[in-house]
C-alpha positions, 0 to 999 in steps of 0.5 A, spaced: 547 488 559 542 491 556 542 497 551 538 503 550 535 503 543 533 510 540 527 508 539 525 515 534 531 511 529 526 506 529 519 509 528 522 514 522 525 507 519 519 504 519 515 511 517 520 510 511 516 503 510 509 505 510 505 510 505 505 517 509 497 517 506 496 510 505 499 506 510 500 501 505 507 497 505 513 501 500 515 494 498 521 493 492 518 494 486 514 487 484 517 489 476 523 491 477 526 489 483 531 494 484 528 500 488 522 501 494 517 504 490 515 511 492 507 514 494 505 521 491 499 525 489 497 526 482 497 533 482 494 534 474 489 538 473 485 533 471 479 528 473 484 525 478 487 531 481 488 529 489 489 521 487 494 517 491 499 513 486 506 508 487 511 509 482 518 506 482 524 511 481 528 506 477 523 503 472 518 508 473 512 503 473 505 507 476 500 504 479 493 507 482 493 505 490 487 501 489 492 497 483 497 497 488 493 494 494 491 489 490 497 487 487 500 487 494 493 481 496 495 478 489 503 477 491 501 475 498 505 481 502 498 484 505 493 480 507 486 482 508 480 479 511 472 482 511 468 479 517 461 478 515 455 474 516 459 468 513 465 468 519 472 471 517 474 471 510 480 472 506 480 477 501 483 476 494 482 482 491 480 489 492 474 488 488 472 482 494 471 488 498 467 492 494 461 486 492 461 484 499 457 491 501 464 495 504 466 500 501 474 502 501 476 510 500 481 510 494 
């Protein structure tokens, strides 16, 4: 028989998963391996006031969210592709993307 799941459970199980401003996947820690890592914004009075950041509660390992993404791309947990005139191509890193003439707000 058939169960009903309540699928509200799932969507805020997923929400835990993904960056609330980013959308980025809240992975395990890549240095410590012990915690998901956190998004936050850096709310110093500074040149990056407003700048999205990942940190890991347990090591407290910081990460910009343009690092962060390209460290996702280096680890293989995300994967990127940029269509131009070329065909579909893999992204590598975040930088690919900004000499390829696109532009990523980060």
């Amino acid at each position: 028989m058939p169960r009903v799941v309540d699928s509200s459970s799932g969507w805020r199980q997923m929400a835990e998963l993904l960056g609330e401003e980013t959308g980025l996947p809240m992975m395990i820690c890549l240095k410590c391996s012990r915690e998901r890592v956190r998004e936050a914004w850096s709310q110093k009075e500074n040149l990056n006031i407003g700048r999205v950041y990942m940190k890991c509660p347990s090591c407290g390992d910081f990460k910009w969210q343009r690092r962060y993404l390209d460290d996702l791309i280096k680890a293989k947990k995300v994967q990127l592709r940029l269509d131009d005139q070329d065909g579909i191509q893999e992204v590598q890193s975040v930088e690919e993307i900004h000499v390829a003439g696109s532009s990523v707000a980060m």
